[in-house]
PDB file as gemmi writes it, atoms N, CA and C in Angstrom:
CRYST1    1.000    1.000    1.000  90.00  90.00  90.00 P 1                      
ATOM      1  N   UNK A   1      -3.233   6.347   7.566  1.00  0.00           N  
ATOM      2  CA  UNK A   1      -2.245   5.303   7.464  1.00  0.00           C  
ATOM      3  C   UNK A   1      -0.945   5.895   6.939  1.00  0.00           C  
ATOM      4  N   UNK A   2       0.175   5.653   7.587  1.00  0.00           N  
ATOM      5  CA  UNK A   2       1.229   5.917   7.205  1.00  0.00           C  
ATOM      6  C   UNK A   2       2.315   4.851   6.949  1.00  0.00           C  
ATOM      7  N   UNK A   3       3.384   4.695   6.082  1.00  0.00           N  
ATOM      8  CA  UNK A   3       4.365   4.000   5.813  1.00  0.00           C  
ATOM      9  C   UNK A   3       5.421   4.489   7.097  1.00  0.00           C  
ATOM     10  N   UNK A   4       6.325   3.074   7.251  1.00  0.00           N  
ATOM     11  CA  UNK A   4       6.914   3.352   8.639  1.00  0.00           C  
ATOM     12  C   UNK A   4       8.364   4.339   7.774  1.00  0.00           C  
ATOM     13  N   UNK A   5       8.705   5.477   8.172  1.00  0.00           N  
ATOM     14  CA  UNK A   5      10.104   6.417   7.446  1.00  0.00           C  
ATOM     15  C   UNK A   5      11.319   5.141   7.159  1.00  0.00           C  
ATOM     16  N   UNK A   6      11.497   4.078   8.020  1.00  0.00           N  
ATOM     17  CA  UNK A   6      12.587   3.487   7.489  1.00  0.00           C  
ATOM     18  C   UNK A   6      12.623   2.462   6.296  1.00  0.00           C  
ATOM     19  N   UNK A   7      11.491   2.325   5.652  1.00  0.00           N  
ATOM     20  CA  UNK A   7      10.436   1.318   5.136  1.00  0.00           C  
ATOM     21  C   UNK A   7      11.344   2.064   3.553  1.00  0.00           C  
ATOM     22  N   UNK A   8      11.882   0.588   2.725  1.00  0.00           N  
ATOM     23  CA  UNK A   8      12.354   1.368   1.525  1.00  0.00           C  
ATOM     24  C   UNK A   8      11.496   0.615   0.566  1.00  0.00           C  
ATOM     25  N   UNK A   9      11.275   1.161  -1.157  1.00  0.00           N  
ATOM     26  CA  UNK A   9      10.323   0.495  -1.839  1.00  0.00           C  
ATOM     27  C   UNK A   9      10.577   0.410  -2.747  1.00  0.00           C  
ATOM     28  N   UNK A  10      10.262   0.030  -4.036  1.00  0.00           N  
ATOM     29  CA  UNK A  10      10.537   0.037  -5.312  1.00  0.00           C  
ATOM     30  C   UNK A  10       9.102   0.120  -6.330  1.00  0.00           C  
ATOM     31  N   UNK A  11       9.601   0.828  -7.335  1.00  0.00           N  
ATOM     32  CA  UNK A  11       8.256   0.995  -7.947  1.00  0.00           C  
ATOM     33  C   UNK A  11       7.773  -0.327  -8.492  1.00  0.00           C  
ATOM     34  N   UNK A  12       8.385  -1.320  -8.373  1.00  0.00           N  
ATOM     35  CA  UNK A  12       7.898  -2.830  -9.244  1.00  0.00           C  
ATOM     36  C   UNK A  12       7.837  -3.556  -8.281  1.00  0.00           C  
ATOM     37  N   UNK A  13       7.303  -3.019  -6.762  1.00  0.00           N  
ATOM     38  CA  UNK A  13       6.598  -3.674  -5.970  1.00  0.00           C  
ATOM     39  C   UNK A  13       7.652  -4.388  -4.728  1.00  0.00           C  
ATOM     40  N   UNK A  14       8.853  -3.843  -4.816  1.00  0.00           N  
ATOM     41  CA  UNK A  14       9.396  -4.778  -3.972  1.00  0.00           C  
ATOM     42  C   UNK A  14       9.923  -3.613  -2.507  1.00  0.00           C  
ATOM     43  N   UNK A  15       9.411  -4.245  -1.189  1.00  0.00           N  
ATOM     44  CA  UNK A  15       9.364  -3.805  -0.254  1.00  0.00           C  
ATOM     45  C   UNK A  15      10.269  -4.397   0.425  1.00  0.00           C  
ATOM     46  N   UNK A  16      11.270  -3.044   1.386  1.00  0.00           N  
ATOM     47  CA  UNK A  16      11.990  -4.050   2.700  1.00  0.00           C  
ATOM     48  C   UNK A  16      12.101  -2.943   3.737  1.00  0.00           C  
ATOM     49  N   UNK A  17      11.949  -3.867   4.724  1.00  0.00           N  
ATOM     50  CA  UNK A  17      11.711  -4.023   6.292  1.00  0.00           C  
ATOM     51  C   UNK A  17      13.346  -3.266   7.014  1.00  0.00           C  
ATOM     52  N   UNK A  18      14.364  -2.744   7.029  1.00  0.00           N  
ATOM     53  CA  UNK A  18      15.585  -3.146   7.665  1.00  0.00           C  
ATOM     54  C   UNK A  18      15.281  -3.067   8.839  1.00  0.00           C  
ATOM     55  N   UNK A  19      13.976  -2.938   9.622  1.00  0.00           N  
ATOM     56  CA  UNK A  19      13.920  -3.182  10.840  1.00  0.00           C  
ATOM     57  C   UNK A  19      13.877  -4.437  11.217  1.00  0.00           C  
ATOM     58  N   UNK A  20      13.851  -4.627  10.281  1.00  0.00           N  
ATOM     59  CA  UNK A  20      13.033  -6.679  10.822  1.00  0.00           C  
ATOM     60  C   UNK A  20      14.294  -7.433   9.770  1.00  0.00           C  
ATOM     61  N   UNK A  21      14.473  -6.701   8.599  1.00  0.00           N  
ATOM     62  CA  UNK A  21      15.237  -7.540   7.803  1.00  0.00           C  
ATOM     63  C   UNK A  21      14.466  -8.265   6.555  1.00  0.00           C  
ATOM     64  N   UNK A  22      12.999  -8.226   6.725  1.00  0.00           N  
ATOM     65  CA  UNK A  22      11.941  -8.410   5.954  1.00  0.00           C  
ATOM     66  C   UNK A  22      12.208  -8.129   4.662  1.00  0.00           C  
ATOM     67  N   UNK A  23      11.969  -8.586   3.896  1.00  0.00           N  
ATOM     68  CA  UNK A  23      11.582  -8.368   2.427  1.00  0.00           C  
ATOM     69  C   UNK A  23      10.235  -8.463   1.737  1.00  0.00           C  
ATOM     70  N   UNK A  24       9.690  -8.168   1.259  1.00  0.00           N  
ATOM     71  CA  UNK A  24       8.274  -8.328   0.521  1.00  0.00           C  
ATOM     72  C   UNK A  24       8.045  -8.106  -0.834  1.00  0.00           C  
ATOM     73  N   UNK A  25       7.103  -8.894  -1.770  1.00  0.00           N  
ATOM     74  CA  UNK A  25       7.023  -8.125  -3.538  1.00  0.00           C  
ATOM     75  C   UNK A  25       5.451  -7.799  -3.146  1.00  0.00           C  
ATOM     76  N   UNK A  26       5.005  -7.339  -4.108  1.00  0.00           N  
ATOM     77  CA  UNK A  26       3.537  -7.247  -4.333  1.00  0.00           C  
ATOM     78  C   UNK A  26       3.288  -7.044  -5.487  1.00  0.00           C  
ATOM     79  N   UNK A  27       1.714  -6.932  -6.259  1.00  0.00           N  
ATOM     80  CA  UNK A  27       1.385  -6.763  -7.312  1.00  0.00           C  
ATOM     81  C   UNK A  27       1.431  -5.341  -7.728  1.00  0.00           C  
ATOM     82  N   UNK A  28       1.281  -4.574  -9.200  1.00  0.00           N  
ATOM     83  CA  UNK A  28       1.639  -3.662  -9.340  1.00  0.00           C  
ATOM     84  C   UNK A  28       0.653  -2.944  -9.152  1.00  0.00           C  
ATOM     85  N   UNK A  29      -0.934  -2.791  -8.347  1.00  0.00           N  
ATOM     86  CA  UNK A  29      -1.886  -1.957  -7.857  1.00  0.00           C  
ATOM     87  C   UNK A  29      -1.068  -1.985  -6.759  1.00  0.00           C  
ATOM     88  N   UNK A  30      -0.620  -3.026  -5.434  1.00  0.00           N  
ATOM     89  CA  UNK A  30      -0.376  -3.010  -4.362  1.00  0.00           C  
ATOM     90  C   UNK A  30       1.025  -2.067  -4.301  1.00  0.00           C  
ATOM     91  N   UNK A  31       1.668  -1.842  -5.495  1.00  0.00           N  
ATOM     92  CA  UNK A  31       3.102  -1.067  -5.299  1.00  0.00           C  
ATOM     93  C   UNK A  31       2.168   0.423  -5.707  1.00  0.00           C  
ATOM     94  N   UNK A  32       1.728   1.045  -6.587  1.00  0.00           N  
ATOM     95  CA  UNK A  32       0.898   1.585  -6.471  1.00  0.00           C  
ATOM     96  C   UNK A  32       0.330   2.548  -5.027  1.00  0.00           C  
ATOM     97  N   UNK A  33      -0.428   1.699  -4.528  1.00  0.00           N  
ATOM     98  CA  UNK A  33      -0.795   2.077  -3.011  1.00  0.00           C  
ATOM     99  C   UNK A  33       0.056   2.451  -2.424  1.00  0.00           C  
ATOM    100  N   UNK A  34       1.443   1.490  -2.268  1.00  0.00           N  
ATOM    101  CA  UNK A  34       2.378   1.850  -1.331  1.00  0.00           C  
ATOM    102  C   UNK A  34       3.195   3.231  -1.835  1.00  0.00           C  
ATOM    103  N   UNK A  35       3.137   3.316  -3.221  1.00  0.00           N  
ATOM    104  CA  UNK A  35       3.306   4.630  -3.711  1.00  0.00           C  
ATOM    105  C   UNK A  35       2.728   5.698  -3.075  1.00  0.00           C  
ATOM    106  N   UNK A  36       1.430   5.544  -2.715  1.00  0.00           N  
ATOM    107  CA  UNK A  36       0.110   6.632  -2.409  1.00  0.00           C  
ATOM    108  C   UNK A  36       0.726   6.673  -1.070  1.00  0.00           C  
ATOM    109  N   UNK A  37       0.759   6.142  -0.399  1.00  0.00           N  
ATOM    110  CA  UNK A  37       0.852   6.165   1.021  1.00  0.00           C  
ATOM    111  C   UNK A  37       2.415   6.769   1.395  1.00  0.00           C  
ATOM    112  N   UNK A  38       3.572   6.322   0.805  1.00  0.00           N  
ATOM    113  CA  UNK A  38       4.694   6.860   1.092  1.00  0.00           C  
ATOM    114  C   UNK A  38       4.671   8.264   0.781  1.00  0.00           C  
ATOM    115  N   UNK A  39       3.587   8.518  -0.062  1.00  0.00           N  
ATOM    116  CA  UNK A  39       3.484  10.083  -0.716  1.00  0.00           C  
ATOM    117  C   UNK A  39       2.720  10.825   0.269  1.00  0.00           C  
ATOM    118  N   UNK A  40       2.313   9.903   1.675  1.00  0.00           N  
ATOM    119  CA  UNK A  40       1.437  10.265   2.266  1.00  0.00           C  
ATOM    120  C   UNK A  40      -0.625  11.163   2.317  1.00  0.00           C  
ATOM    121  N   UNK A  41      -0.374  10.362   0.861  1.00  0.00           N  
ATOM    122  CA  UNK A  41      -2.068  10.600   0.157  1.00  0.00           C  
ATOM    123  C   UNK A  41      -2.667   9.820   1.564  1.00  0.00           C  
ATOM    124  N   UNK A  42      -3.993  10.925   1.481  1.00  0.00           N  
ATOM    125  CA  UNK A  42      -5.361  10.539   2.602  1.00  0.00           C  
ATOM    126  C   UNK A  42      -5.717   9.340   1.763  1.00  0.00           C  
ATOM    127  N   UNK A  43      -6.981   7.762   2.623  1.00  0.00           N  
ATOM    128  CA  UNK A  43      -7.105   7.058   2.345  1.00  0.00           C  
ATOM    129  C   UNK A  43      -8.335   7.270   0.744  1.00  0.00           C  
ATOM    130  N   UNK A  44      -8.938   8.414   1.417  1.00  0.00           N  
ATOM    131  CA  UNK A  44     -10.367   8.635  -0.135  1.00  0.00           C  
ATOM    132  C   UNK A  44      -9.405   8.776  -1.198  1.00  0.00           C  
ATOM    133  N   UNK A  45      -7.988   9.836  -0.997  1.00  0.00           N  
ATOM    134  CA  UNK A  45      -7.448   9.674  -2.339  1.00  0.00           C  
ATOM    135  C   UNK A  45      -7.111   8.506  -3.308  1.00  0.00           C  
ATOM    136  N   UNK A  46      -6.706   7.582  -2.251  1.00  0.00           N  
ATOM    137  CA  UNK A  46      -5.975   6.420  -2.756  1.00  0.00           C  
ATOM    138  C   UNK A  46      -7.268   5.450  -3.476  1.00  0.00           C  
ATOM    139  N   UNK A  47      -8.318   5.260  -2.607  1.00  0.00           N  
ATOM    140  CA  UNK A  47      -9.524   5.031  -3.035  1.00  0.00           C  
ATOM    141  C   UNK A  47     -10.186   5.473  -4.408  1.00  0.00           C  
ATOM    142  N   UNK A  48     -10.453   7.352  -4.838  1.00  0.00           N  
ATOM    143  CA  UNK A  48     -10.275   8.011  -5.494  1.00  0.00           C  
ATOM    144  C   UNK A  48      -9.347   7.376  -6.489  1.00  0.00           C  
ATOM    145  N   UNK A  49      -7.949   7.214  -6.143  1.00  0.00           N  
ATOM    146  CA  UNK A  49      -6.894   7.151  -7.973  1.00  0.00           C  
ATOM    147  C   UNK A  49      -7.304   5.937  -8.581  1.00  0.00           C  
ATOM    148  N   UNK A  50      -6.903   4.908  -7.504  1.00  0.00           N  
ATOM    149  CA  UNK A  50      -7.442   3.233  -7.939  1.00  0.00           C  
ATOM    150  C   UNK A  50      -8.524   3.444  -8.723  1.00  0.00           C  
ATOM    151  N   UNK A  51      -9.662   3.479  -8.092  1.00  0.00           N  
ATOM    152  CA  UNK A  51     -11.111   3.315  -8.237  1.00  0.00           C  
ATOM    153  C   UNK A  51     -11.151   3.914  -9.795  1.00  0.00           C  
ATOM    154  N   UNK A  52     -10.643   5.176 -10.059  1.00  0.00           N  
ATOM    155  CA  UNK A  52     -10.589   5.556 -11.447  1.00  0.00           C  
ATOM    156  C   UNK A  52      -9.497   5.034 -12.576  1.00  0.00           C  
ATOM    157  N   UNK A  53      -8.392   4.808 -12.268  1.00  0.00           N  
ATOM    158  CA  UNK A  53      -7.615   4.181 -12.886  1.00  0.00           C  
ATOM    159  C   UNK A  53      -7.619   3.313 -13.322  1.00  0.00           C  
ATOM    160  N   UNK A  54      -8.242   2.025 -12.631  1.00  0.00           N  
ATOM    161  CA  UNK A  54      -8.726   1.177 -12.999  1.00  0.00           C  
ATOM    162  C   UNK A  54     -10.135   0.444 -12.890  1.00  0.00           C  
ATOM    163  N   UNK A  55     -10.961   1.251 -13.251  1.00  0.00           N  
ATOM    164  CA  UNK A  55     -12.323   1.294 -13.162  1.00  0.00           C  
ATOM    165  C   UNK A  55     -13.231   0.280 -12.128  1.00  0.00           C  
ATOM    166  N   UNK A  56     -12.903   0.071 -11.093  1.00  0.00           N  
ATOM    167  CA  UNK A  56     -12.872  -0.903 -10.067  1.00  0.00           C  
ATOM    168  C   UNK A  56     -14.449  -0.294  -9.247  1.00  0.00           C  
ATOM    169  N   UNK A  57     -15.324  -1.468  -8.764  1.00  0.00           N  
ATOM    170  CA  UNK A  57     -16.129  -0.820  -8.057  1.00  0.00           C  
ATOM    171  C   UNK A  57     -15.526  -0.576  -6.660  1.00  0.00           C  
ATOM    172  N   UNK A  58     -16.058   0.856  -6.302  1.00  0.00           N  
ATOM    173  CA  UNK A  58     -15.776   1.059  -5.063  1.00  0.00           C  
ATOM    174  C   UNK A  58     -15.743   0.523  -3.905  1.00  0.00           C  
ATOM    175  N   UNK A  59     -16.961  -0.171  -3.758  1.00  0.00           N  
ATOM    176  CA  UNK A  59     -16.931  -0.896  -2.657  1.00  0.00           C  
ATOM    177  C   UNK A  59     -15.883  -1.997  -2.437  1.00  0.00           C  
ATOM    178  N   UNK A  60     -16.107  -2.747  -3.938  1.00  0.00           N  
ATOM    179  CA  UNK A  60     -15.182  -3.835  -3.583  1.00  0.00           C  
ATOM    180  C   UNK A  60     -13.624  -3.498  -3.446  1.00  0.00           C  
ATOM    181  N   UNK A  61     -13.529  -2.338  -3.908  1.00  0.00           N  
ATOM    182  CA  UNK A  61     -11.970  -1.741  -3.539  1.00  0.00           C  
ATOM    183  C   UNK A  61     -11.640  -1.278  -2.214  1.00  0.00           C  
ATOM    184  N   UNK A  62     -12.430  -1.194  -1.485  1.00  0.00           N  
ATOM    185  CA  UNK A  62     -12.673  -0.676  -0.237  1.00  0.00           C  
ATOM    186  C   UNK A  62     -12.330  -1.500   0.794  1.00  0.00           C  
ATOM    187  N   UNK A  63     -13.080  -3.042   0.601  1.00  0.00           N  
ATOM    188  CA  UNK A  63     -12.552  -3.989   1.245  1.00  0.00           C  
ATOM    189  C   UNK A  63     -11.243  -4.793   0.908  1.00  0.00           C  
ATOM    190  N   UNK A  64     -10.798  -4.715  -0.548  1.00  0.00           N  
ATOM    191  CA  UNK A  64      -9.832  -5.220  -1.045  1.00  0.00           C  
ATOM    192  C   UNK A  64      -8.330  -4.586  -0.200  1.00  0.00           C  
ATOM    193  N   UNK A  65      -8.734  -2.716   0.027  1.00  0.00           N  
ATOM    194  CA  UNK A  65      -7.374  -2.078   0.679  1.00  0.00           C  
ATOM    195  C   UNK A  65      -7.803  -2.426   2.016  1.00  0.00           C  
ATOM    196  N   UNK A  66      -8.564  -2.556   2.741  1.00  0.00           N  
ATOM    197  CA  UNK A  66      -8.548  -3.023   4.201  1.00  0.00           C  
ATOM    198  C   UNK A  66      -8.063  -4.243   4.073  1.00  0.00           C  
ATOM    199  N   UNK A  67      -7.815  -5.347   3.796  1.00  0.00           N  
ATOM    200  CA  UNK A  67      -7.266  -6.143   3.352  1.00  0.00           C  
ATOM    201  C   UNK A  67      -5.531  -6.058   3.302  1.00  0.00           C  
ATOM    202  N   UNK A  68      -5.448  -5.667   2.252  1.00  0.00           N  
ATOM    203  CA  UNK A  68      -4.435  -4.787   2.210  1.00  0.00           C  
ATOM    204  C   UNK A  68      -3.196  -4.645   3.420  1.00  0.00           C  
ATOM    205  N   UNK A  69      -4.185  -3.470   3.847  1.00  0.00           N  
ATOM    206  CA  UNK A  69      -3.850  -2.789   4.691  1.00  0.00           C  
ATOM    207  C   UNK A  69      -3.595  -3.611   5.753  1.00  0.00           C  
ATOM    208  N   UNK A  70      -4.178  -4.320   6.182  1.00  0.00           N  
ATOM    209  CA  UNK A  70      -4.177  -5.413   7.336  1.00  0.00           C  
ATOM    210  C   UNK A  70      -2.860  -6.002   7.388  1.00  0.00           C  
ATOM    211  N   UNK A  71      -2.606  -6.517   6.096  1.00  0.00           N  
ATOM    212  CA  UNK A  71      -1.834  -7.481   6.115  1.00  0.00           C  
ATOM    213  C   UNK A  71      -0.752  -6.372   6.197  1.00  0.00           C  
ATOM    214  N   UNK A  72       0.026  -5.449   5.799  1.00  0.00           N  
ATOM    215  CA  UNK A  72       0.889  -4.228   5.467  1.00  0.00           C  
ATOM    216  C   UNK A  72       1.178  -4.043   7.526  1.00  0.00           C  
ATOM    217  N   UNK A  73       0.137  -3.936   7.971  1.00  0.00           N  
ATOM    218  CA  UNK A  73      -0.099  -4.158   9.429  1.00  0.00           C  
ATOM    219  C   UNK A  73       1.052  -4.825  10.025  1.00  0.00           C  
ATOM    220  N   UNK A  74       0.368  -5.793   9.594  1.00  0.00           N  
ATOM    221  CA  UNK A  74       0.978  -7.437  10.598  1.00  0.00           C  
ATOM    222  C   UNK A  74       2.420  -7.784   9.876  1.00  0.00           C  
ATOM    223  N   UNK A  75       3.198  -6.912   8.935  1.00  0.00           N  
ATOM    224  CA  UNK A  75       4.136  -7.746   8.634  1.00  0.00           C  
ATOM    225  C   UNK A  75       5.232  -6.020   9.130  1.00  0.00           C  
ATOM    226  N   UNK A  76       4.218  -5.272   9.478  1.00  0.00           N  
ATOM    227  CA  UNK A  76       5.087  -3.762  10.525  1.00  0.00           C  
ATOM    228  C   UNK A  76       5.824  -3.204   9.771  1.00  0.00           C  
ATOM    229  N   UNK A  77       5.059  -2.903   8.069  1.00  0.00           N  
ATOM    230  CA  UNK A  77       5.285  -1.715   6.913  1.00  0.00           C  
ATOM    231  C   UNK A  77       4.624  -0.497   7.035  1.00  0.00           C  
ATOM    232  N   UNK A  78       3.544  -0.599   8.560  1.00  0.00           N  
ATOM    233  CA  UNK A  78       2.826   0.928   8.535  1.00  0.00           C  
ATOM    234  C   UNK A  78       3.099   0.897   9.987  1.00  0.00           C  
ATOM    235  N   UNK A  79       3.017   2.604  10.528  1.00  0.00           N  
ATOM    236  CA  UNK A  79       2.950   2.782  11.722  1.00  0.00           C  
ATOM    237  C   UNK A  79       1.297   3.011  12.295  1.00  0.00           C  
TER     238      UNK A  79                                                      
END                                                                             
């Protein structure tokens, strides 16, 4: 998964689109991620930092970033 290059972010979660004009916030795990990913970390890493950082079971973190991710999808913040 990659962040789209024109995609700008902020570390307190706030995302924008200038392709679309979009704006977005998120929570501060979800800015986080988007951290991981603009840094272009593999998905086990991101899995990996969360999962330890905040002592989260794996699995359920697993489905929580597909989730995620989905939605990051459909609003055309990843390529």
């Amino acid at each position: 998964m990659k962040l789209k290059r024109n995609i700008a972010t902020s570390g307190e979660g706030f995302i924008f689109n200038p392709g679309t004009g979009d704006s977005f916030s998120t929570n501060p795990i979800g800015a986080e991620i988007i951290t991981l990913l603009k840094d272009e970390k593999p998905l086990k890493v991101i899995i990996d930092t969360i999962c330890t950082k905040y002592d989260v079971d794996q699995s359920t973190f697993e489905k929580d970033l597909d989730d995620y991710l989905s939605q990051l999808k459909d609003f055309t913040i990843l390529d």
